[in-house]
C-alpha positions in Angstrom: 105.7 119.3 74.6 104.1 117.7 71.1 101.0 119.8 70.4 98.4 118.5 67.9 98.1 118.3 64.9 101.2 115.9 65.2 100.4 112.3 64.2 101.2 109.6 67.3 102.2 106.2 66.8 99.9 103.1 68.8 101.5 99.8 69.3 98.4 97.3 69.5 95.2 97.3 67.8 92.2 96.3 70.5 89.9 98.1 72.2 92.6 100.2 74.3 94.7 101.3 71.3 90.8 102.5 69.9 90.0 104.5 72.6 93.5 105.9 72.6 92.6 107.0 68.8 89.9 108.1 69.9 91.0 110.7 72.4 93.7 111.7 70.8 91.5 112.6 67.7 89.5 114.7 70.2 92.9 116.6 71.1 93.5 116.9 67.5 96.2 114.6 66.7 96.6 112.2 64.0 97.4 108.2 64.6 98.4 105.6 63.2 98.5 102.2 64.7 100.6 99.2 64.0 98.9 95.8 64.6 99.1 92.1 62.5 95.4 92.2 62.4 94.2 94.1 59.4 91.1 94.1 61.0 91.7 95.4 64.4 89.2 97.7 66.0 91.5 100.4 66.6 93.0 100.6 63.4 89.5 100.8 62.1 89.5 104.0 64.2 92.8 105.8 63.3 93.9 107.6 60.7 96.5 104.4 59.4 97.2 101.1 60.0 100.0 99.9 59.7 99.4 96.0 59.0 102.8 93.9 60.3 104.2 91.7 62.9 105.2 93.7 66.1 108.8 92.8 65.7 109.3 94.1 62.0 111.9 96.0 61.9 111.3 97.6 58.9 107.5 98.2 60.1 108.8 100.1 62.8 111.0 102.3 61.5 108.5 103.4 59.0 106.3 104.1 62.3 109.1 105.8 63.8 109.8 107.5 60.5 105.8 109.2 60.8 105.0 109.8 64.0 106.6 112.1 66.8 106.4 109.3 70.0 104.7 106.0 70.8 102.8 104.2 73.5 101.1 100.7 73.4 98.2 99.5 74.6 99.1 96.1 76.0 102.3 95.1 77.6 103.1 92.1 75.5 104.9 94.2 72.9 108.4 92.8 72.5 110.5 95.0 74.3 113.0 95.0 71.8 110.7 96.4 69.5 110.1 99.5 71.7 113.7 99.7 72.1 114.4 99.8 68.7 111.7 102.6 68.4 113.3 104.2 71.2 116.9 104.9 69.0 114.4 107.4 66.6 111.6 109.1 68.7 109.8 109.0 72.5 108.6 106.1 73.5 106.6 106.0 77.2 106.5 103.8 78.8 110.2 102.8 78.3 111.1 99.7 77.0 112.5 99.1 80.6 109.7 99.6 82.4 107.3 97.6 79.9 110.3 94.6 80.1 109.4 94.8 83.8 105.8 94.6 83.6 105.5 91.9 80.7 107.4 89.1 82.9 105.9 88.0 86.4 109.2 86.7 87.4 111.1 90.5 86.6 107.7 92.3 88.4 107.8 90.5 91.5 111.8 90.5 91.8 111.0 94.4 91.0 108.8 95.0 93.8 110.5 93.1 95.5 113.6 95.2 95.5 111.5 98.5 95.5 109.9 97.0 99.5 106.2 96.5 98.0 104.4 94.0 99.4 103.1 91.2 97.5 102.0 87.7 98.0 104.4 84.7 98.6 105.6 83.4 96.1 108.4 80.9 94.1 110.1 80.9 90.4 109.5 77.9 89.3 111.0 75.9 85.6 109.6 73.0 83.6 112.3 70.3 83.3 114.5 71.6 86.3 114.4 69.9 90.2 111.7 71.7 92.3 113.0 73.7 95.4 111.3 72.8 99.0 107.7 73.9 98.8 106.5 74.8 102.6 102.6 73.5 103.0 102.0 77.1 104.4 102.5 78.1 100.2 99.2 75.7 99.5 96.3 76.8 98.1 98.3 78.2 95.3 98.4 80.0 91.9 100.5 78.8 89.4 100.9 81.4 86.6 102.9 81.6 83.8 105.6 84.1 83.8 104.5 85.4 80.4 101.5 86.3 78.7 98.9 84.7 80.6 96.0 87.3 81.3 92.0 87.2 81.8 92.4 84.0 83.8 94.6 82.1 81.2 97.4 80.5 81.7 96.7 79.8 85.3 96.2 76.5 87.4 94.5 76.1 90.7 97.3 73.8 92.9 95.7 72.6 96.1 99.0 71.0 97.2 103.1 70.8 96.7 102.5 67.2 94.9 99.9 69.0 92.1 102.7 71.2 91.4 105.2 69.1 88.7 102.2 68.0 86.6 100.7 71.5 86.6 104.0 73.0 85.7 104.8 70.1 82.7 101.3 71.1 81.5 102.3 75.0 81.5 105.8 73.9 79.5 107.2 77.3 80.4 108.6 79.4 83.3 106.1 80.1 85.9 105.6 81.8 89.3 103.8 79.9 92.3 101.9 82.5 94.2 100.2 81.5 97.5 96.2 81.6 97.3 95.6 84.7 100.1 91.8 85.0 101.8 90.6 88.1 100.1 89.0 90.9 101.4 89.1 92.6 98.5 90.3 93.7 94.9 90.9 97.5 94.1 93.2 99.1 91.3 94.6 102.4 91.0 95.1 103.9 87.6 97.4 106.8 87.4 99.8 108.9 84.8 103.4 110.5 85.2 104.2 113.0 82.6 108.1 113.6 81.6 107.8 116.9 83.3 107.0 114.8 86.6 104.0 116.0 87.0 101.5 113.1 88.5 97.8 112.6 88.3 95.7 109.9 89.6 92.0 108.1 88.9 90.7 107.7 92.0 91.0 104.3 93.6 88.3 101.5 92.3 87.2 97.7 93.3 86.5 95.0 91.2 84.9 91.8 90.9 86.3 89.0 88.9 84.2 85.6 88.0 86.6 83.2 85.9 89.6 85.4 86.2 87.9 88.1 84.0 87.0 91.2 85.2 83.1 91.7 85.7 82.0 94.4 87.6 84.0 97.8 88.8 82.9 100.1 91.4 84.4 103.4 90.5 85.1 105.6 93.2 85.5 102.6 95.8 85.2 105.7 98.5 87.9 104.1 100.9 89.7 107.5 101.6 92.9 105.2 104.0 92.9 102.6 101.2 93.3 104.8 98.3 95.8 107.3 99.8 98.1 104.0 100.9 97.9 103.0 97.1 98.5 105.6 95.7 101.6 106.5 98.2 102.6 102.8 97.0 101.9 103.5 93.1 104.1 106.6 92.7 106.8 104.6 94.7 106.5 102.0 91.8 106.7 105.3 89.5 109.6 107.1 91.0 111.4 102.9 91.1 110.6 102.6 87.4 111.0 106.3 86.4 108.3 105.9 84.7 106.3 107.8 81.9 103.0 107.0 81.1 99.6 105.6 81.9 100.4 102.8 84.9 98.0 100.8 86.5 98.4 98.8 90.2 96.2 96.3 90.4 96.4 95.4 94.6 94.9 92.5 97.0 93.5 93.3 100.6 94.4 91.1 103.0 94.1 91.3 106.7 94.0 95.6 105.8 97.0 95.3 104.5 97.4 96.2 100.3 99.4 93.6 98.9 100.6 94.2 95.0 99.0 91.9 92.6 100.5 93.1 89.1 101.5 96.2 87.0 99.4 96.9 83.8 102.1 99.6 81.7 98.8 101.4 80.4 95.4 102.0 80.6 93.1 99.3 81.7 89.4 97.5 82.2 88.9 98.9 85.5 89.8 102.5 84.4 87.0 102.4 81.8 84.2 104.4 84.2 86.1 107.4 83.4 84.8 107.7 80.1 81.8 108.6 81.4 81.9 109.7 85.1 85.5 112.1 84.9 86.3 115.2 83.8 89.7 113.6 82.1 89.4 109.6 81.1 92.8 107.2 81.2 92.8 107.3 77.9 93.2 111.3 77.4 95.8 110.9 80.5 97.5 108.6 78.1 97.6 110.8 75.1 98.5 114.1 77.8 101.2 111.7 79.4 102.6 110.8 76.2 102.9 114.2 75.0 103.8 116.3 78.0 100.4 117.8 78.3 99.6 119.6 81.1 98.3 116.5 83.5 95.0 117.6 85.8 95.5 118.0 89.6 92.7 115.6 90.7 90.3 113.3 88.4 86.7 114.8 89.6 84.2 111.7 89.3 80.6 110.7 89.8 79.0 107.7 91.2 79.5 104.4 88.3 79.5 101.3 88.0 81.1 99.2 85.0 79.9 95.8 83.7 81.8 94.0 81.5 80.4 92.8 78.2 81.6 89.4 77.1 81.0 87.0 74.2 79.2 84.2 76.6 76.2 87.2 76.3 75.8 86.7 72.1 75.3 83.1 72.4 70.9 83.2 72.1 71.1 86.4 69.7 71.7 90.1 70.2 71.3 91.7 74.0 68.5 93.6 74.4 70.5 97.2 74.0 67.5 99.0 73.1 65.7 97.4 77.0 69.6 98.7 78.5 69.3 102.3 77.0 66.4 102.8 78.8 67.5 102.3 81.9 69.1 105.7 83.5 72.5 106.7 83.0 73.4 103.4 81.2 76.5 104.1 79.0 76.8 101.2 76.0 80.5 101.0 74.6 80.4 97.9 72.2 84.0 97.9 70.8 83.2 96.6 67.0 84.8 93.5 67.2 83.7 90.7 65.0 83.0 87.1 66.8 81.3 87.0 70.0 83.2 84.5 71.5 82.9 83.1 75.3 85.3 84.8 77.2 86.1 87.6 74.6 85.8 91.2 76.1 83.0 92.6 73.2 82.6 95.7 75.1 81.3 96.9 78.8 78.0 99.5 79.7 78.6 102.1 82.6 76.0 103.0 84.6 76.6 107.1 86.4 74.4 108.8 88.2 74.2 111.6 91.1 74.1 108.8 93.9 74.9 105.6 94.8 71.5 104.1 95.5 70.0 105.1 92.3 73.5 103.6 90.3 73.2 100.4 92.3 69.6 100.1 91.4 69.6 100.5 87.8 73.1 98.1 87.9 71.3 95.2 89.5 68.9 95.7 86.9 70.8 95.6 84.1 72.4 92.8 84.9 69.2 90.7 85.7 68.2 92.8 82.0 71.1 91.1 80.4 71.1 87.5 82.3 74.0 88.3 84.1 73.9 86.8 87.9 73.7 88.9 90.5 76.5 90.5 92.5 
């Protein structure tokens, strides 16, 4: 067990490595975060920053060197990196299981292997001969194996003969994942400590427009769904052996809960419990990475999370001060600098003692802030 005041380590500086900070500093631990941007919005927030490349070596060993373990707050960290870390101090998650989650090609072999369900789907590499591509595969995804997140790095392919220019455009290994008839989108959030112990956010459903996420219904009170994902999450836990903050992001289709990806940390849909439970992700993440004692059951209220996004700066501020007036509206802006479109600037949470009332003022805020209705 590492008890505060020890100083943590925080691979990544957005949003997710701020909050981190942020609980931790509320545990009474010190952190310092490595990240290339000297500006980043979490190492505005820590104690350090720690302003290098993610693969320095000798970066790392002077975070290694300070701190008693690591986490990061994105799983495109190279794995070697964390590996590296992993010869001087804790590291969870494990390089492993991060080198799992960072590749679409690795995950879905993984689940795969582990028996979890996922969509259909085909490996697929720029300047090699296609394999046979049955027309029951079309509407499909293609996605880059790497990196591609928030809707990027994905293509739309209505048949097998969109497939080669679509994957000469992408110039790198992809996966082709059949387009399924959704019935819905949900995500389970849960932490593993090294002691074993388990504790899980309830289970919530999203809404994405443009591949981005922008609206989360947090509990989505579907007792059968969220008992069968969380029976399938732990499985992926107990697979990986993981430690750590994991997130299971799932599809329903035809009542069955297919597997859409692995986040190895906390993550958009997770943000209600800031405001509406007794323990956020966040302070799971800092409690997971130090062998905290983890709580039985996340308690939560009623909430609803909208996501704030650059597209909403483009005629001048919001109107915050009309938002904070509503009831139970929770502003997080995350102190980032250009309000770009797309960009995840920061999200509002709307709790409250009942669904009605939270629905109400949540369709007003968004007609507030010129966001369609959903």
């Amino acid at each position: 067990m590492i008890l505060p005041p020890a100083t943590l380590g925080m691979l990544g500086g957005g949003q997710l490595g701020r909050y981190f900070v942020m609980s931790a500093h509320r545990l009474g631990y010190k952190v310092i975060v490595l990240d290339p941007d000297p500006a980043s919005v979490a190492g505005a927030a820590a104690d350090e920053q720690i302003v290098a490349a993610y693969d320095d070596a000798e970066a790392l060993k002077d975070l290694a060197r300070r701190c008693v373990a690591v986490t990061c707050e994105f799983e495109n960290v190279p794995a070697a990196s964390l590996a590296l870390l992993e010869q001087r101090i804790p590291v969870r998650p494990a390089a492993s299981a991060v080198r799992v989650c960072q590749d679409r090609r690795e995950e879905k072999a993984f689940l795969a292997r582990a028996g979890v369900p996922v969509a259909p789907n085909l490996t697929l590499l720029p300047g090699e001969p296609l394999p046979a591509l049955a027309d029951d595969l079309f509407p499909a995804i293609l996605k880059t194996a790497r990196e591609g997140y928030d809707g990027k790095g994905q293509w739309t392919l209505h048949q097998a003969s969109d497939v080669p220019a679509a994957l000469a455009t992408s110039g790198v290994p992809c996966v082709l994942e059949k387009r399924l008839p959704l019935e819905g989108e949900f995500a389970l959030t849960l932490a593993r400590s090294p002691s074993g112990a388990i504790s899980a956010l309830p289970l919530v459903q999203n809404w994405h427009s443009g591949g981005i996420l922008d609206q989360t219904r947090s509990p989505a009170n579907e007792p059968a769904l969220e008992a069968e994902a969380q029976r399938i999450a732990e499985h992926i836990i107990a697979a990986l052996d993981y430690v750590g903050v994991l997130t299971v992001e799932f599809f329903l289709v035809g009542g069955q809960l297919l597997v859409n990806e692995m986040a190895p940390r906390p993550h958009n849909s997770g943000h209600p419990s800031i405001d509406n439970a007794g323990c956020s992700q966040f302070e799971l993440q800092v409690r997971a990475l130090c062998d905290l004692p983890l709580p039985a059951r996340a308690e939560v209220q009623p909430a609803i999370l909208l996501n704030l996004l650059g597209d909403l700066w483009q005629e001048g501020t919001p109107d915050w001060a009309g938002a904070l007036a509503l009831p139970g509206v929770h502003l997080h802006l995350y102190g980032k600098g250009e309000a770009r479109p797309g960009r995840k600037m920061g999200h509002v949470t709307v709790t409250g003692g009942d669904w009605p009332s939270v629905e109400t003022t949540a369709h007003r805020l968004r007609a507030l802030l010129g966001l369609p209705p959903r």
